[in-house]
N, C-alpha and C positions, 0 to 999 in steps of 0.2 A: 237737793236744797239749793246749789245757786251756781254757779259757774258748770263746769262738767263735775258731775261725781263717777268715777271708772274705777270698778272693779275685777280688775284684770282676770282674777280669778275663777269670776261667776258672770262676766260679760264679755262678747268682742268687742276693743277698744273701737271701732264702727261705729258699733251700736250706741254706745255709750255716746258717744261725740254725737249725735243726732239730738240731743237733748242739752247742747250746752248752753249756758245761763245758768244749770241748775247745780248742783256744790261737786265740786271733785272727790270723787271719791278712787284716795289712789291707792287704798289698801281692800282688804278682805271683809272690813267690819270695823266695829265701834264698842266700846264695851261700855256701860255706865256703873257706876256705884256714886252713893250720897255718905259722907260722914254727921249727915244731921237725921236721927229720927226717918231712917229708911230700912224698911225688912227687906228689899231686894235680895232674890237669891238667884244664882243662875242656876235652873231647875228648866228639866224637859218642859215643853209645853202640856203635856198632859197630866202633868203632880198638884199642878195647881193652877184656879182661873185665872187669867190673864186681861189686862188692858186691855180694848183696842184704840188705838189711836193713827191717825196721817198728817203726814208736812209736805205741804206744797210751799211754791214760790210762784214768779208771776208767772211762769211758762203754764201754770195752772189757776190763770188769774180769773176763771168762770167755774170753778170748782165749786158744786151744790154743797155748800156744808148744812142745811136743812134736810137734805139727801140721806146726810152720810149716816153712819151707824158708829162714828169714831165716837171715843168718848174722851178722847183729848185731841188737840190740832193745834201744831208748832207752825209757824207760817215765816218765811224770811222777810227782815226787815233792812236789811243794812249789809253792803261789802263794802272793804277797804274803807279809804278813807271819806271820797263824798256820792258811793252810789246810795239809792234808795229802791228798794224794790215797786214796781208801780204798782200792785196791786197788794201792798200790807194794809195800806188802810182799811180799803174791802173784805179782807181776810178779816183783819181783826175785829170790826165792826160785824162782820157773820157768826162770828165766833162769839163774840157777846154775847147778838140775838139769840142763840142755841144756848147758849148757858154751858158748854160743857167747859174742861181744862183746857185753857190759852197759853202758847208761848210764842216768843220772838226768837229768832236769832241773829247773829250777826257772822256773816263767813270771813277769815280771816286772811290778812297776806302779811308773813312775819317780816317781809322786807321791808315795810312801815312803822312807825312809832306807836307801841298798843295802847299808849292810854287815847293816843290821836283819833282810833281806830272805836278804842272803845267811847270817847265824849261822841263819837259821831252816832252810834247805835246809840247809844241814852239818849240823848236830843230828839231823833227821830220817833224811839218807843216812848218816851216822856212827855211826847205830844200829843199823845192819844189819854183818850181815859184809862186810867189803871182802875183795876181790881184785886184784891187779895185771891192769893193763889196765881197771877201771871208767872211763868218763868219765864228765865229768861238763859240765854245758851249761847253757848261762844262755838261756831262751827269751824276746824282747823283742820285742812286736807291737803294743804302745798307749804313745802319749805321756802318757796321763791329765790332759792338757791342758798339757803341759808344751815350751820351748821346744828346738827342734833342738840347742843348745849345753847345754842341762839333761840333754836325752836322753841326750847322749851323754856327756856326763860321767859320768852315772848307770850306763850299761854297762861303762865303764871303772872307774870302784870297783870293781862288783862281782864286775867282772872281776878288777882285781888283789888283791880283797880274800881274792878263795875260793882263789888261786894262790899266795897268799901262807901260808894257813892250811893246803895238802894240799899242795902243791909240785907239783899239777896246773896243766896250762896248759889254763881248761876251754875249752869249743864256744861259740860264738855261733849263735844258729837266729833267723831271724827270715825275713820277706817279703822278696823279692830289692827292691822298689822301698822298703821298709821299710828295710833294710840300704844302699841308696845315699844314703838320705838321711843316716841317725842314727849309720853304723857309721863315718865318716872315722876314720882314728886307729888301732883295732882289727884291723888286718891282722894284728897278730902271734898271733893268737886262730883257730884251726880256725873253718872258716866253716860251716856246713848252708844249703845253699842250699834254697828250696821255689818251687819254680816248676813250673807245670801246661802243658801243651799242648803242652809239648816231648817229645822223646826222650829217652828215657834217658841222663842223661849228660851233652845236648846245651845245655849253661846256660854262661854266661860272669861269672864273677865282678863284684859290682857293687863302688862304692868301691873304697876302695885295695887292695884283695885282689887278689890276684896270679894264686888257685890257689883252689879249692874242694874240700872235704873229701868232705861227700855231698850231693848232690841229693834232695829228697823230690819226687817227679813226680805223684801222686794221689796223694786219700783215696779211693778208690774199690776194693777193697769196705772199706778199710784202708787207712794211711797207708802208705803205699809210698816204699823208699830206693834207692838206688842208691849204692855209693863208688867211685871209682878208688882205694882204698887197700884192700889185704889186708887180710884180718883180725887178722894179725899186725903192720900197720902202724897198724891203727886202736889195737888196743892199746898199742901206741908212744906215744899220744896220753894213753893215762888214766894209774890210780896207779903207781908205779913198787911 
């Protein structure tokens, strides 16, 4: 999703850095859960059908989503304090056309002021047309040298800053070992778990999460999603 994502676990750090722009991934995975109106279970992939969904950023700014067979697609909108992805408007505006589930995110650097962080992602998603059902997602993968209690504090503005400003209750996306460290607290927040080497599906929520929203299981050839929530639930989740 936007700067490097590295999963030590399930990539050579090489490999990974061959794709920087796109979100650091410096743990194992990501777990999600919603505390509004979500059945997310973390259940094998084969107990129950499954999403599919993909997020790209610009490194994948000619990505066919008329192509695609996703039936959701999160797309990066915004780092730090004044990037812009160059290819969100085109994402979002393909993703319209298609009619399926839309999200934005925004990747985060806690060494910044988050509400600064977050007026920049609203501004940027605020500018486009909205529709019921966009989410919208706070991506969180680097401390910027900052302490586990700073960290988290820092997800938690941001958190209640942008919830507070759309009446959205956004996503949390980050490393599943990333999120057991930095997310305590944050259960009431849609979780994106990203964890590789599993199955489909097959992921257990870290910290206090209960329930996990979607699993990203590869970037390979594409970031690849999976949800135990309809597409009708995942909309549940964005703008009213």
């Amino acid at each position: 999703m936007s700067t490097h994502r590295i999963f030590s676990t399930t990539r050579p750090l090489t490999n990974r850095l061959r794709r920087a722009g796109r979100r650091l991934r410096t743990a194992a995975g990501v777990a999600a859960a919603a505390s509004v109106a979500v059945a997310a279970v973390a259940v094998p992939a084969h107990a129950t059908p499954l999403t599919y969904g993909q997020d790209v950023s610009g490194y994948e700014s000619d990505h066919d989503w008329n192509a695609s067979s996703a039936e959701f697609g999160i797309v990066k909108a915004t780092e730090g304090l004044d990037f812009l992805d160059s290819a969100f408007v085109r994402h979002w505006q393909e993703l319209d056309k298609k009619g399926i589930v839309r999200g934005a995110y925004h990747y985060g650097h806690p060494s910044n002021d988050p509400v600064a962080e977050a007026d920049h992602f609203l501004s940027v998603v605020n500018a486009q047309p909205a529709k019921p059902g966009d989410l919208l997602v706070l991506d969180l993968e680097t401390t910027d040298g900052e302490s586990v209690d700073d960290v988290n504090a820092w997800a938690k503005r941001w958190l209640e800053y942008v919830k507070s400003k759309t009446g959205v209750t956004p996503m949390f996306y980050s490393g599943w070992d990333f999120a057991d460290t930095y997310g305590h607290g944050l259960a009431g927040y849609p979780l994106w778990v990203a964890y590789y080497g599993r199955a489909k599906g097959d992921v257990t929520p870290p910290a206090d999460w209960k329930t996990w929203t979607i699993h990203q299981y590869t970037d390979t050839p594409i970031d690849q999603n999976v949800s135990a929530l309809t597409p009708q639930q995942l909309r549940a989740l964005g703008r009213p």
